[in-house]
C-alpha positions as CSV (number, residue, x, y, z in Angstrom):
1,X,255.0,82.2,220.1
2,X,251.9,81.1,218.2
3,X,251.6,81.7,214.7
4,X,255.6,83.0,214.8
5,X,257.4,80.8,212.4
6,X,260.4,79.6,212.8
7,X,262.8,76.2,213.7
8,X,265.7,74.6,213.4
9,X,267.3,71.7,212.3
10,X,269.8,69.2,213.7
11,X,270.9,66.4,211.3
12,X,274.1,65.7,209.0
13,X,275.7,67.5,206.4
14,X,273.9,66.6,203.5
15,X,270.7,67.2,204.2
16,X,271.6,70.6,206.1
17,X,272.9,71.7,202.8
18,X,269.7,70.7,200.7
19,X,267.5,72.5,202.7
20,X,269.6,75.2,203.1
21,X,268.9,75.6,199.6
22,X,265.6,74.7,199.6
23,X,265.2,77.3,202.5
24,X,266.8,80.2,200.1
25,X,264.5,80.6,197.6
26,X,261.3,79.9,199.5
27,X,261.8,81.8,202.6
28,X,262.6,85.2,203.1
29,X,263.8,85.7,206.1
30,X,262.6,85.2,210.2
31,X,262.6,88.9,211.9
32,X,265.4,89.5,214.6
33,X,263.1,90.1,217.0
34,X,261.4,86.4,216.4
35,X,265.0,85.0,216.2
36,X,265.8,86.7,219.7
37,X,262.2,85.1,221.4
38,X,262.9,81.7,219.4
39,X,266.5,82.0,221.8
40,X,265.1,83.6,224.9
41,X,262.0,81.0,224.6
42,X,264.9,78.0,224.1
43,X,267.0,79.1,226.9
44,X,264.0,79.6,229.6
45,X,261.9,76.1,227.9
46,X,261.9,73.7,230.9
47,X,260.1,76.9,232.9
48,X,257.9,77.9,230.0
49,X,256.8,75.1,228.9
50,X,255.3,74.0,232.2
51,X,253.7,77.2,232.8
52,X,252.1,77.0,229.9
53,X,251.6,73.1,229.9
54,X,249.3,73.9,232.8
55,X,247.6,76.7,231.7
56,X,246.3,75.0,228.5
57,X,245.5,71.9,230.5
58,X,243.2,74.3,232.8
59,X,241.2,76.1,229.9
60,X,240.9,72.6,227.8
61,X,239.1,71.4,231.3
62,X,237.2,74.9,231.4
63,X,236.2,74.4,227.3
64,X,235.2,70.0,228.0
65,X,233.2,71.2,231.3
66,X,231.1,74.1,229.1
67,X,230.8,72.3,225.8
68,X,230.0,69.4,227.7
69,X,226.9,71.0,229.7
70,X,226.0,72.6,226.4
71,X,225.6,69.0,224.9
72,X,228.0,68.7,222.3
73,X,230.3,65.5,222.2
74,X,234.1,65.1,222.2
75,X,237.1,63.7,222.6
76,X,238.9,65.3,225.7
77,X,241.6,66.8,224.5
78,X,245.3,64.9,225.0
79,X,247.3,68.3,224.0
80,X,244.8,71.0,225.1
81,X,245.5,73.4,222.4
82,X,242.6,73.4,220.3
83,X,239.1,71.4,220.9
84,X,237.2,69.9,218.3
85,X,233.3,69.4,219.5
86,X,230.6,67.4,217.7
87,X,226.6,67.8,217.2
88,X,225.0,65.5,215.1
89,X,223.1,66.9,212.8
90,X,225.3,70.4,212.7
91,X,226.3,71.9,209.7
92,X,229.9,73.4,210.7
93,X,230.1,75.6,207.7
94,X,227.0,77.3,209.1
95,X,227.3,77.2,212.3
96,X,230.7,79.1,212.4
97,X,229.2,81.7,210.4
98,X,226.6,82.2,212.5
99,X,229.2,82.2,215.5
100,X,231.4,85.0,213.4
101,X,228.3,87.3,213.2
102,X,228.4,87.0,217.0
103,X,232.2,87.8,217.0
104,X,233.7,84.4,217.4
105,X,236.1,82.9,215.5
106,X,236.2,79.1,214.9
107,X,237.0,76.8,212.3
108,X,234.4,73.9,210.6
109,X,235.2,70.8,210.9
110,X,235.1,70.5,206.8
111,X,238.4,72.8,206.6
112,X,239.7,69.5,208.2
113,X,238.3,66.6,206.2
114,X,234.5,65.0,206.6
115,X,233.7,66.4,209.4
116,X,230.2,68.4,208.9
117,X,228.8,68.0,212.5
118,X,232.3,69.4,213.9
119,X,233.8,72.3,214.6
120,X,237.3,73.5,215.8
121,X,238.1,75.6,218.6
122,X,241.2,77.2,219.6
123,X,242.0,77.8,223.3
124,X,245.4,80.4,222.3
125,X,243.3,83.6,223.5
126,X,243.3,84.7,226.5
127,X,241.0,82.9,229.3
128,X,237.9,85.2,229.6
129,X,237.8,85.6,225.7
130,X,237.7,81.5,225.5
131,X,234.8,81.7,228.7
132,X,232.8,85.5,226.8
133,X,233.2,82.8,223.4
134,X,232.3,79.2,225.2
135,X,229.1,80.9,226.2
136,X,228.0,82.1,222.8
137,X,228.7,78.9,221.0
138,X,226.6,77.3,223.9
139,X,223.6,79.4,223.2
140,X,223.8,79.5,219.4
141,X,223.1,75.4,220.0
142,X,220.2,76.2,221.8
């Protein structure tokens, strides 16, 4: 359910009550058919969750093993959702323009603090989009 919003809350009385009215004048409303996954996605967690447990863990090992051979440094990844990779010397801002002209999408590491010579990468798209992608940034490096 990325970038679906939506949670809940379990806690007492009082504080239930202040963000319920917190919650009614800054939120609209979550669509039914977000509320329905949010349930299906609750009731089915334990198999989802390691599914998909898995499947990041496989495409953050895909992303260390490429961005690795291309050169550039990180920390692997603890919760394989998004990598952030390192040059010295690279300026992010840049660089992920240059990459967007080439049809990928990734964040600079300034959107995230002093972090020039990093980038971020998200591994939420599909598989072969992440490899099509990992092989662009590796030869915009070069």
């Amino acid at each position: 359910m990325t970038g679906w919003r939506i949670g809940y809350l379990i806690a007492n009385k009082e504080l239930i009550d202040n963000i319920t009215k917190l919650n009614q004048i800054t939120i609209n409303n979550v669509p039914v058919f977000i509320q329905e996954a949010a349930l299906k996605a609750l009731e089915m967690q334990k198999q989802l969750s390691t599914k998909i447990k898995e499947e990041y863990e496989e495409r953050a090992k895909m992303a260390s093993k490429t961005l690795a051979k291309a050169g550039f440094s990180f920390t692997k990844p603890e919760a394989p959702f998004y990598v952030f990779p390192k040059d010295p010397g690279l300026n992010s801002e840049k660089f992920t323009l240059d990459l967007l002209d080439k049809g990928v999408a990734v964040a600079p590491g300034t959107a995230f603090g002093d972090y020039r010579e990093h980038f971020r990468i998200s591994l939420t798209a599909p598989r072969e989009e992440i490899e099509t992608a990992l092989d662009i940034i590796s030869e915009a490096l070069e």
